[in-house]
PDB file with SEQRES, HELIX, SHEET and CRYST1 records, atoms N, CA, C and O in Angstrom:
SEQRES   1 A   69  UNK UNK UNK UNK UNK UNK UNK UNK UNK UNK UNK UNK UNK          
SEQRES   2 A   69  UNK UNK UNK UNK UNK UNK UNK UNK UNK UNK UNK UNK UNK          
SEQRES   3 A   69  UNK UNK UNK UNK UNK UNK UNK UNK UNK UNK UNK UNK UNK          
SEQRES   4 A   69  UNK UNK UNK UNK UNK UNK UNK UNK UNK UNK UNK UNK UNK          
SEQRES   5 A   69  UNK UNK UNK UNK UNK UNK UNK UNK UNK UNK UNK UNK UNK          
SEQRES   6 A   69  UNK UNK UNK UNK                                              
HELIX    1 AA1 UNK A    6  UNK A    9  1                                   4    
HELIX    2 AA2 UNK A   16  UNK A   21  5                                   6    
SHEET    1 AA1 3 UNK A  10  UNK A  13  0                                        
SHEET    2 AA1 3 UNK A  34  UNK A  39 -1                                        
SHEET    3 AA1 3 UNK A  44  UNK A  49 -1                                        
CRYST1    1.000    1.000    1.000  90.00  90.00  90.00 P 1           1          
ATOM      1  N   UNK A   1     -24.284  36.642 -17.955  1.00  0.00           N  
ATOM      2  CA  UNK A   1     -22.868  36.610 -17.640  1.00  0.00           C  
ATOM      3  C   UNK A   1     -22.474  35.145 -17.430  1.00  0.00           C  
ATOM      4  O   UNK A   1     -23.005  34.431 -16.579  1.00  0.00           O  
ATOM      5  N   UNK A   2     -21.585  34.779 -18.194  1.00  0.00           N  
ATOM      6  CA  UNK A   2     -20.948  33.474 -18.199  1.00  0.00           C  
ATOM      7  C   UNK A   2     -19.547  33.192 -17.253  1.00  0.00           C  
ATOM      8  O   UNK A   2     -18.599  32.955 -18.002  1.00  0.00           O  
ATOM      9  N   UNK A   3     -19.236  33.163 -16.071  1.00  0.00           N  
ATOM     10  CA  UNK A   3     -18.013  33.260 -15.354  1.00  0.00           C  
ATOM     11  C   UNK A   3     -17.820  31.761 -15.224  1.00  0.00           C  
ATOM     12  O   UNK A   3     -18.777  31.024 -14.986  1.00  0.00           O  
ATOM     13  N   UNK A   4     -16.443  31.260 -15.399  1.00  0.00           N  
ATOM     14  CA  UNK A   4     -16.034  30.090 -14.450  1.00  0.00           C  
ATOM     15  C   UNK A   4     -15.319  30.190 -13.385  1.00  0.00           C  
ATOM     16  O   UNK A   4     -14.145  30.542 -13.273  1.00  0.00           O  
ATOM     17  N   UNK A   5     -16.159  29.828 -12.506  1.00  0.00           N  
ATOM     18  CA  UNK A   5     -15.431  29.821 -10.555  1.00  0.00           C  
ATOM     19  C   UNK A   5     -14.947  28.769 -10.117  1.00  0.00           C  
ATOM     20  O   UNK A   5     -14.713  28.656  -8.914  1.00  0.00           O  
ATOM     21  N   UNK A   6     -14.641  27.560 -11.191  1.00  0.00           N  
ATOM     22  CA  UNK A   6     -13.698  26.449 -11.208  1.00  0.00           C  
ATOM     23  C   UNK A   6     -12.331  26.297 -10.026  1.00  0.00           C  
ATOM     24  O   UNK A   6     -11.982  25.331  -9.347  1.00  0.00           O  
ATOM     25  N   UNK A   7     -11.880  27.422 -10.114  1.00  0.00           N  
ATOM     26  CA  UNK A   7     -10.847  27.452  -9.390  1.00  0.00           C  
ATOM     27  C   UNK A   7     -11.239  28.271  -7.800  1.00  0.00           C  
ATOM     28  O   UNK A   7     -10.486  28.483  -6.850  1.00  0.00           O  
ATOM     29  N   UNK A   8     -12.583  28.579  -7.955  1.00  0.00           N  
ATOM     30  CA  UNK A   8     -12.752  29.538  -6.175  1.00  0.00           C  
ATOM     31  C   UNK A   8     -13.872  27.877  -5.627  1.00  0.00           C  
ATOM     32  O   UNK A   8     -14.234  27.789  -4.453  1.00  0.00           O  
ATOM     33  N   UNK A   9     -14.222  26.853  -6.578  1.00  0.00           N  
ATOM     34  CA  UNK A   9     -14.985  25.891  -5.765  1.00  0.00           C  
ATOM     35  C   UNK A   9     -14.431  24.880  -5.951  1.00  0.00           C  
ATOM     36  O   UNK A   9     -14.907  23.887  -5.402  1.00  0.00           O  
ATOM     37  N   UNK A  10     -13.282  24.737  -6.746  1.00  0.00           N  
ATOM     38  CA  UNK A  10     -12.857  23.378  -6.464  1.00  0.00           C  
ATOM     39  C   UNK A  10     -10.752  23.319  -6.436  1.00  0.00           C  
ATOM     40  O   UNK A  10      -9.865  23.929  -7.034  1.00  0.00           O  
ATOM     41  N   UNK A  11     -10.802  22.219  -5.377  1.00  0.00           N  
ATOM     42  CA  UNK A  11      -9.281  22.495  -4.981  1.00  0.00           C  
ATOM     43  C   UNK A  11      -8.342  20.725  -4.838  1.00  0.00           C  
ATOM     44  O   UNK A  11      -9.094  19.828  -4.457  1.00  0.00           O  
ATOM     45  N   UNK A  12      -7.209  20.392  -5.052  1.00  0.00           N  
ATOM     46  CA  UNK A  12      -7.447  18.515  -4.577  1.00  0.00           C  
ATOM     47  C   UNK A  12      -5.919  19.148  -3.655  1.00  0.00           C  
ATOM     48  O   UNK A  12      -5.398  20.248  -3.467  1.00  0.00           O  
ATOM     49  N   UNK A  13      -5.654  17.767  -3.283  1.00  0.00           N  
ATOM     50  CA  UNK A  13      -4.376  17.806  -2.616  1.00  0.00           C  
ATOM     51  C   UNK A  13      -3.699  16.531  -3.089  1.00  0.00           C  
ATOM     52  O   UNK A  13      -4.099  15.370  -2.994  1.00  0.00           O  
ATOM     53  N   UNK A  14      -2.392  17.094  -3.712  1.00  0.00           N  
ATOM     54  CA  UNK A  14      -1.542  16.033  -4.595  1.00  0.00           C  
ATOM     55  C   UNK A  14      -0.219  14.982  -3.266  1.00  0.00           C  
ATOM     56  O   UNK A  14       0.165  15.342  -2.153  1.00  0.00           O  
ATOM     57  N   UNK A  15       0.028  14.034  -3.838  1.00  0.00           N  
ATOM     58  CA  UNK A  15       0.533  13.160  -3.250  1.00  0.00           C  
ATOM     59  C   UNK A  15       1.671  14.122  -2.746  1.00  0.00           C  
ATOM     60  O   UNK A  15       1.597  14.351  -1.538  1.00  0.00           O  
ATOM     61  N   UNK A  16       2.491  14.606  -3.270  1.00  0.00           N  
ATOM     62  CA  UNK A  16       3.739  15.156  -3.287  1.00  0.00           C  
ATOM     63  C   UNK A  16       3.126  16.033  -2.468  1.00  0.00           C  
ATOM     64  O   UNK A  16       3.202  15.372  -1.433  1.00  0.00           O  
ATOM     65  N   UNK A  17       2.572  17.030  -2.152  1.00  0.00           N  
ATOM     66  CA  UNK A  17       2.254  17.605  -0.561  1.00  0.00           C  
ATOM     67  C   UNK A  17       1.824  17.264   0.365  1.00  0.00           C  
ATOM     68  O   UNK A  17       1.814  18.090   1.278  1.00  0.00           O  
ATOM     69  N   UNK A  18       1.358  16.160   0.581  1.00  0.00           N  
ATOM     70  CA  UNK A  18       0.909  15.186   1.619  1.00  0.00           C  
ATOM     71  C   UNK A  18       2.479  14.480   2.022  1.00  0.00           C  
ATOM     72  O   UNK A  18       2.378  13.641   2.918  1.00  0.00           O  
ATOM     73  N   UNK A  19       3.346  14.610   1.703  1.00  0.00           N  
ATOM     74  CA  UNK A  19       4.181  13.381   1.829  1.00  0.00           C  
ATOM     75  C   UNK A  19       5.112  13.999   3.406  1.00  0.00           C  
ATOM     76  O   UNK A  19       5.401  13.274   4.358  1.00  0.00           O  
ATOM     77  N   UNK A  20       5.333  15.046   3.324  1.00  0.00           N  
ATOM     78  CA  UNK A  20       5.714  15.708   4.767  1.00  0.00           C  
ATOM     79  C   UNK A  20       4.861  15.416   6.283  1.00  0.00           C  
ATOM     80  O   UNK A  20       5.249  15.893   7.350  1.00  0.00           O  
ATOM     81  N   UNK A  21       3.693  14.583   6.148  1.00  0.00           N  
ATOM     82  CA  UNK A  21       2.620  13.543   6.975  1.00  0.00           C  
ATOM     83  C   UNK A  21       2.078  12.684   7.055  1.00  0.00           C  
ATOM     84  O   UNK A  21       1.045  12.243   7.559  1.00  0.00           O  
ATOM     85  N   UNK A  22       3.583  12.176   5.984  1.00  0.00           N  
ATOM     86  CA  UNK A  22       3.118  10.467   6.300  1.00  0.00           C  
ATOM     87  C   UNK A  22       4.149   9.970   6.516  1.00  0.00           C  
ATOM     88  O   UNK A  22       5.211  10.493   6.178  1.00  0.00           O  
ATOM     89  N   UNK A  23       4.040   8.594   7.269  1.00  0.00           N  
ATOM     90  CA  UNK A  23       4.564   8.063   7.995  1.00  0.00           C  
ATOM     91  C   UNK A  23       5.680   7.451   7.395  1.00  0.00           C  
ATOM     92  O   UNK A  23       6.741   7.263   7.990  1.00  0.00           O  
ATOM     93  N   UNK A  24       5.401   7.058   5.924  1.00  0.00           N  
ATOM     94  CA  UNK A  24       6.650   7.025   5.049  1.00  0.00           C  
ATOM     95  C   UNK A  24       6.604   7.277   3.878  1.00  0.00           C  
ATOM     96  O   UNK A  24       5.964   6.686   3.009  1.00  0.00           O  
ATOM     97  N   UNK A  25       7.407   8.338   3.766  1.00  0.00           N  
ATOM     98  CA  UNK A  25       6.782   9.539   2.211  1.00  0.00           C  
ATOM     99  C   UNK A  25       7.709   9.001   0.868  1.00  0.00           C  
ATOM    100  O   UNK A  25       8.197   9.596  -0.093  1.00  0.00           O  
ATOM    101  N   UNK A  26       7.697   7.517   1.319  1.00  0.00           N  
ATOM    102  CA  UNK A  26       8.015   6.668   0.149  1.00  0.00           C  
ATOM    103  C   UNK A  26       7.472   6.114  -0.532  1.00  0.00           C  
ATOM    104  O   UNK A  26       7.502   5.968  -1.754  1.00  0.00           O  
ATOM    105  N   UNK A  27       6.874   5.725   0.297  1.00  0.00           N  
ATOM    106  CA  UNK A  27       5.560   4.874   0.278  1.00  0.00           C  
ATOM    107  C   UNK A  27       4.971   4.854  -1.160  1.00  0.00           C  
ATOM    108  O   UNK A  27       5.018   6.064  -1.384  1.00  0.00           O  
ATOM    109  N   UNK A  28       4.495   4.354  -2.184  1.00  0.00           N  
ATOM    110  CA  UNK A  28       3.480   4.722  -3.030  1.00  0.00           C  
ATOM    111  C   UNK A  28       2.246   4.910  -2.444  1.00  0.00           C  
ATOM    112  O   UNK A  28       1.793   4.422  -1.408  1.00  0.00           O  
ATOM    113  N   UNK A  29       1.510   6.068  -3.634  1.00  0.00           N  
ATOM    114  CA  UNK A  29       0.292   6.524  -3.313  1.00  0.00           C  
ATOM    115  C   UNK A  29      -0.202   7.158  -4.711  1.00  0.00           C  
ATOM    116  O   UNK A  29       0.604   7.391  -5.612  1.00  0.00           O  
ATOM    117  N   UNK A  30      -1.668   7.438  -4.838  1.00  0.00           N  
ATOM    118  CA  UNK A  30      -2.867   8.218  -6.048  1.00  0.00           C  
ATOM    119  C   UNK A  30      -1.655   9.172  -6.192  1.00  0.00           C  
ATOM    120  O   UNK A  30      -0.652   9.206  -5.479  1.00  0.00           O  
ATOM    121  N   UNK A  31      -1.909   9.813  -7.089  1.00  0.00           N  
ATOM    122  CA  UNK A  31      -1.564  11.244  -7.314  1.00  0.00           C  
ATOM    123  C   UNK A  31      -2.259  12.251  -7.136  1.00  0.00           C  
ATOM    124  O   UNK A  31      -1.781  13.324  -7.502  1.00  0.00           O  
ATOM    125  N   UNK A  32      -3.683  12.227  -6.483  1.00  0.00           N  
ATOM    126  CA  UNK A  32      -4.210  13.150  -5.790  1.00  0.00           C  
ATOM    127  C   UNK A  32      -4.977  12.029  -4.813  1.00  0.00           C  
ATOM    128  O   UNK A  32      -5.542  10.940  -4.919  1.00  0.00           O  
ATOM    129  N   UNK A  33      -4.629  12.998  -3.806  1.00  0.00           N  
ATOM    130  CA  UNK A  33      -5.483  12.275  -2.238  1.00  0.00           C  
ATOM    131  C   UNK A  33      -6.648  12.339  -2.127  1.00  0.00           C  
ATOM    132  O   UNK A  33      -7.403  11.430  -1.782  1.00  0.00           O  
ATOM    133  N   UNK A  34      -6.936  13.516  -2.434  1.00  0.00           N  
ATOM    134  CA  UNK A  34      -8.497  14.104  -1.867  1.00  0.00           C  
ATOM    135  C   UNK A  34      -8.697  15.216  -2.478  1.00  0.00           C  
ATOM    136  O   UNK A  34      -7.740  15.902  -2.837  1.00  0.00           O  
ATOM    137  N   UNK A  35     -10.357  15.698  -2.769  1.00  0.00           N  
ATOM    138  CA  UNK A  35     -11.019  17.057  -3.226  1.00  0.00           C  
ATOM    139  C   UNK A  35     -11.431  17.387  -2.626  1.00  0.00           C  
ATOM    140  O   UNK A  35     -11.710  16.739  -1.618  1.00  0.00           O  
ATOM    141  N   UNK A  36     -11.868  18.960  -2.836  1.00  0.00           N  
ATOM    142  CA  UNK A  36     -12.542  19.316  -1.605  1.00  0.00           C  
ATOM    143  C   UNK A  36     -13.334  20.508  -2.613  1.00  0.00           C  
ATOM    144  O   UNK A  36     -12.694  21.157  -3.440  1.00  0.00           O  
ATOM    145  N   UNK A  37     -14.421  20.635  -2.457  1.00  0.00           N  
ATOM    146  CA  UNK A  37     -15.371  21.045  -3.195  1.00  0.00           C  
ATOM    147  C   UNK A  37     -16.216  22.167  -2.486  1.00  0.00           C  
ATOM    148  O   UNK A  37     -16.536  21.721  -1.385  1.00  0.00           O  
ATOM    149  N   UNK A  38     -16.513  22.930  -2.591  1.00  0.00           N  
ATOM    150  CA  UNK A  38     -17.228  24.463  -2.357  1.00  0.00           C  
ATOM    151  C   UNK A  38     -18.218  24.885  -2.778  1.00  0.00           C  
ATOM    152  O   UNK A  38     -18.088  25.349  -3.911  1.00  0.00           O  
ATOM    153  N   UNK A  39     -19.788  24.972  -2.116  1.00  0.00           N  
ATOM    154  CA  UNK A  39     -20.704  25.464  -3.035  1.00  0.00           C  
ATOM    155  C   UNK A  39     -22.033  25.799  -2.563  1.00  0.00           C  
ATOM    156  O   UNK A  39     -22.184  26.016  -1.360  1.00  0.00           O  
ATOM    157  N   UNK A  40     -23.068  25.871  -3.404  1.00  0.00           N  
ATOM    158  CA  UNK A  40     -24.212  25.772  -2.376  1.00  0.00           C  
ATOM    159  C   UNK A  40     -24.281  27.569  -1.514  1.00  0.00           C  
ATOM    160  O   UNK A  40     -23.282  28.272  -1.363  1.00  0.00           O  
ATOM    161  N   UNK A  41     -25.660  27.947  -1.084  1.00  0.00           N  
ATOM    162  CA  UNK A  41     -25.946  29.395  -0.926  1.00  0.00           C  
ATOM    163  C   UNK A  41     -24.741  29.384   0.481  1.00  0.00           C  
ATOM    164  O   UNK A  41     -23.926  30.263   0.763  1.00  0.00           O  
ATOM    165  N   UNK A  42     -24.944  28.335   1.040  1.00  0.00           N  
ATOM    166  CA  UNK A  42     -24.303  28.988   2.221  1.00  0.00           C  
ATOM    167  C   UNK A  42     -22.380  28.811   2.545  1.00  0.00           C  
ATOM    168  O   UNK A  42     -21.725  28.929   3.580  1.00  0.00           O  
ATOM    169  N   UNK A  43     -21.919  28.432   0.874  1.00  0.00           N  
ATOM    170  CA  UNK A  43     -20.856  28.087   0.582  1.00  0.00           C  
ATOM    171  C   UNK A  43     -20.124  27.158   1.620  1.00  0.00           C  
ATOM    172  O   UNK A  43     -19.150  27.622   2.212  1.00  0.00           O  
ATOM    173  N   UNK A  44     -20.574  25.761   1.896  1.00  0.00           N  
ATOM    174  CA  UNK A  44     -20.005  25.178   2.827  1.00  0.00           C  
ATOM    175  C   UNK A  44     -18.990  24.190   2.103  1.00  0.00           C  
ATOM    176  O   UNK A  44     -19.360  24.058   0.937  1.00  0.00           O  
ATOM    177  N   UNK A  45     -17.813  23.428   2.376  1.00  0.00           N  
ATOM    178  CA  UNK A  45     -17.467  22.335   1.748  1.00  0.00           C  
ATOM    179  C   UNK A  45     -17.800  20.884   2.137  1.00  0.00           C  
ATOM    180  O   UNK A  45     -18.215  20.486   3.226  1.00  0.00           O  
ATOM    181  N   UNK A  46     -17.537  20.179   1.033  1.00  0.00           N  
ATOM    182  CA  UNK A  46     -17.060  18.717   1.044  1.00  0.00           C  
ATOM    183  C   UNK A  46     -15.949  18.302   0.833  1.00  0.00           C  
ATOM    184  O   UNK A  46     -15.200  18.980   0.130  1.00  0.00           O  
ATOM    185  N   UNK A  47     -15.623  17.385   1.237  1.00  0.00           N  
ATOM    186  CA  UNK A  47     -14.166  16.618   1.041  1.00  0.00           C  
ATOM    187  C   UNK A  47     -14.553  15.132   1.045  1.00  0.00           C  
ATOM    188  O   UNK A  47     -15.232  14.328   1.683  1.00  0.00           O  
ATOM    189  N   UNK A  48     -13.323  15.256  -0.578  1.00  0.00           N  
ATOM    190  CA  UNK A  48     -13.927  13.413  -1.062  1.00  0.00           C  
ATOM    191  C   UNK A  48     -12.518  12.893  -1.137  1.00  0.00           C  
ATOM    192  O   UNK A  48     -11.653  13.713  -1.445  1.00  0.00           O  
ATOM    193  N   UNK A  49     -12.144  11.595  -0.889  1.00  0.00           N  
ATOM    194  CA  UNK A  49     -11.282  11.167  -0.229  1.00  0.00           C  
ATOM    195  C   UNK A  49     -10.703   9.787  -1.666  1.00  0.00           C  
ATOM    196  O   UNK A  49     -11.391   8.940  -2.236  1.00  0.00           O  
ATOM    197  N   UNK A  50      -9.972   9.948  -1.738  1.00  0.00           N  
ATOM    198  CA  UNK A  50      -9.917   8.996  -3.250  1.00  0.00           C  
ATOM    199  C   UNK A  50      -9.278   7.557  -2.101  1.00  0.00           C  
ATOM    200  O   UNK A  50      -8.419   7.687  -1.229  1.00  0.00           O  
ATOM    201  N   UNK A  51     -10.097   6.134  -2.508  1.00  0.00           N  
ATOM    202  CA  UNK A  51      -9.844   4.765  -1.658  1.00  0.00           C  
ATOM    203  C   UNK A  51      -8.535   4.601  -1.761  1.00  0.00           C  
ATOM    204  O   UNK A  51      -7.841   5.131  -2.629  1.00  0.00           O  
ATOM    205  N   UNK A  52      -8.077   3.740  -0.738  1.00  0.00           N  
ATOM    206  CA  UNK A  52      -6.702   2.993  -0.713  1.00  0.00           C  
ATOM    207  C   UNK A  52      -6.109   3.689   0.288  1.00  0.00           C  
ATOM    208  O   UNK A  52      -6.697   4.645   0.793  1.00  0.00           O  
ATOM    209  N   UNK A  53      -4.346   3.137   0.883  1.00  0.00           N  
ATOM    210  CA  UNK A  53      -3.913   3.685   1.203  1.00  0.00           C  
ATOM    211  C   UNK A  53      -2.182   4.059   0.596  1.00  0.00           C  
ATOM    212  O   UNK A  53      -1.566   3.813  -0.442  1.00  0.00           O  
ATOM    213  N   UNK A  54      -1.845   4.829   1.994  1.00  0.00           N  
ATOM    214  CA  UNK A  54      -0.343   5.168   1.164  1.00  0.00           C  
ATOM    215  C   UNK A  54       0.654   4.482   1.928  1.00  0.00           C  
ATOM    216  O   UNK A  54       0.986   5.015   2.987  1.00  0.00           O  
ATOM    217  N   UNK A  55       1.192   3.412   1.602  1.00  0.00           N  
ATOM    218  CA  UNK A  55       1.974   2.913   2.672  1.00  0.00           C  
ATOM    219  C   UNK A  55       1.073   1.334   3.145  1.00  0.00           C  
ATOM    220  O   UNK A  55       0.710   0.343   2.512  1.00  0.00           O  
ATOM    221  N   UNK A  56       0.983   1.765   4.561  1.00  0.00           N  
ATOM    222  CA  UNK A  56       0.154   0.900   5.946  1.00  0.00           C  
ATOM    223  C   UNK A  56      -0.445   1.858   6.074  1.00  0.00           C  
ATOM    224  O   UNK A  56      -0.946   1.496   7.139  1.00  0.00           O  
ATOM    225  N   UNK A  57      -1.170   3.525   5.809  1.00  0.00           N  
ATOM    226  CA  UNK A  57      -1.858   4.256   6.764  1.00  0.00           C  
ATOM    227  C   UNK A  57      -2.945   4.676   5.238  1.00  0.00           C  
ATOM    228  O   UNK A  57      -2.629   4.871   4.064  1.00  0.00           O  
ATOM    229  N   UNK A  58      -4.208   4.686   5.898  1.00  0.00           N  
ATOM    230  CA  UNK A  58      -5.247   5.114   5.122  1.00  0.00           C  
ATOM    231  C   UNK A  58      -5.197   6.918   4.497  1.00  0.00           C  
ATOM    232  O   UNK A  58      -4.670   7.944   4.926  1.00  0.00           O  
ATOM    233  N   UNK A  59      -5.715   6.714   3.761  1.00  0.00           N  
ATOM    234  CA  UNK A  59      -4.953   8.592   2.870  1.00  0.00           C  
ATOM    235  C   UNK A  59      -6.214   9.354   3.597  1.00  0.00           C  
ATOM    236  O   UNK A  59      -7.409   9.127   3.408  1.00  0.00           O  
ATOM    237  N   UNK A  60      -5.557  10.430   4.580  1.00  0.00           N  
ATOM    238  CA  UNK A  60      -5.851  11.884   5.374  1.00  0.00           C  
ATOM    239  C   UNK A  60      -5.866  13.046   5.069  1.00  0.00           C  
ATOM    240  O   UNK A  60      -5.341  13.479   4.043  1.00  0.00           O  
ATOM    241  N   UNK A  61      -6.451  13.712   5.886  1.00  0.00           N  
ATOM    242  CA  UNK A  61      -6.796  14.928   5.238  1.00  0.00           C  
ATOM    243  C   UNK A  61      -5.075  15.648   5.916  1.00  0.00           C  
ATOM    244  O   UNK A  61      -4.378  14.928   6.632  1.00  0.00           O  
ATOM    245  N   UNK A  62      -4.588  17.203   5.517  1.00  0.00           N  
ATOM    246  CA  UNK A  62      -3.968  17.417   6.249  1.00  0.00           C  
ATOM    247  C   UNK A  62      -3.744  19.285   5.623  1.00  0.00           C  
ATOM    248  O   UNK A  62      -3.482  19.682   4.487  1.00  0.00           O  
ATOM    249  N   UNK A  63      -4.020  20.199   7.111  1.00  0.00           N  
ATOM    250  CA  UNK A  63      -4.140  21.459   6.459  1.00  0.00           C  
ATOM    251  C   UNK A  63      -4.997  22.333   6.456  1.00  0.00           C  
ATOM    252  O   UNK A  63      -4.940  23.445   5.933  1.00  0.00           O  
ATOM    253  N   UNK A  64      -6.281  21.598   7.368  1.00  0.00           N  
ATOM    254  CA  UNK A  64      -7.031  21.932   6.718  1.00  0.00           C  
ATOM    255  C   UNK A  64      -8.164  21.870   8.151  1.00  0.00           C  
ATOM    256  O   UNK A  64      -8.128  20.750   8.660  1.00  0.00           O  
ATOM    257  N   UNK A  65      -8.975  22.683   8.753  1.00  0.00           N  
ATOM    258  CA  UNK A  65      -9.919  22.904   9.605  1.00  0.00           C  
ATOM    259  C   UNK A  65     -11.265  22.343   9.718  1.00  0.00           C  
ATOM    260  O   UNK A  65     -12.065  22.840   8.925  1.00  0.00           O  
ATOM    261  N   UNK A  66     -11.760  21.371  10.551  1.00  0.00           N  
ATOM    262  CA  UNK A  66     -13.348  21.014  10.083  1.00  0.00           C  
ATOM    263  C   UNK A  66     -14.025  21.219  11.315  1.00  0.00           C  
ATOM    264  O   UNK A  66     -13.676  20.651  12.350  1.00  0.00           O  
ATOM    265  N   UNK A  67     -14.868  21.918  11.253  1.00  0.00           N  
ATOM    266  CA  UNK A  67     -15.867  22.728  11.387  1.00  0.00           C  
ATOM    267  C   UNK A  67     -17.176  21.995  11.962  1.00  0.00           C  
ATOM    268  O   UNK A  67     -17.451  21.139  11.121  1.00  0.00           O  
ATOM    269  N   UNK A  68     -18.199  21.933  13.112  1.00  0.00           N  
ATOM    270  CA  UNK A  68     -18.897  21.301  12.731  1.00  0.00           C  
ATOM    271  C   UNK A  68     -20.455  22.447  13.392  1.00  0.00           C  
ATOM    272  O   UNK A  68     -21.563  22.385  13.926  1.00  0.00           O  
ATOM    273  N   UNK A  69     -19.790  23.056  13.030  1.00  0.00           N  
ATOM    274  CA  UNK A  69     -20.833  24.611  12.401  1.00  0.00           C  
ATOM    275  C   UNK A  69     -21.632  24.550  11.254  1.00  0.00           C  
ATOM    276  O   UNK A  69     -22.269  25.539  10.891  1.00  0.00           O  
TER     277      UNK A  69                                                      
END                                                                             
């Protein structure tokens, strides 16, 4: 069986939804902030953070629960 789970392990967060938490959602910024990736037996994530910032403030996570379970 050949399935792609592309979309149940991997997810990003685009500039344009981040912009309601930042400090100035004028600001230029990436067009995606960050990934966040799903996998592994005990399905835990990662989150990868693309460099730079948006504005004066370094690019954040936002939405989102961390765990240190």
């Amino acid at each position: 069986m050949n399935k792609d789970f592309t979309t149940k392990h991997y997810a990003f967060r685009t500039y344009e939804k981040m912009q309601e938490v930042l400090m100035d959602p004028r600001a230029p910024g990436s067009e995606i902030q960050y990934h966040m990736v799903r996998g592994g037996t005990n399905q835990r994530n990662i989150t990868v953070w693309e460099p730079g910032k948006v504005g004066g403030e370094y690019i954040k996570l936002t939405g989102i629960i961390i765990s240190g379970t």
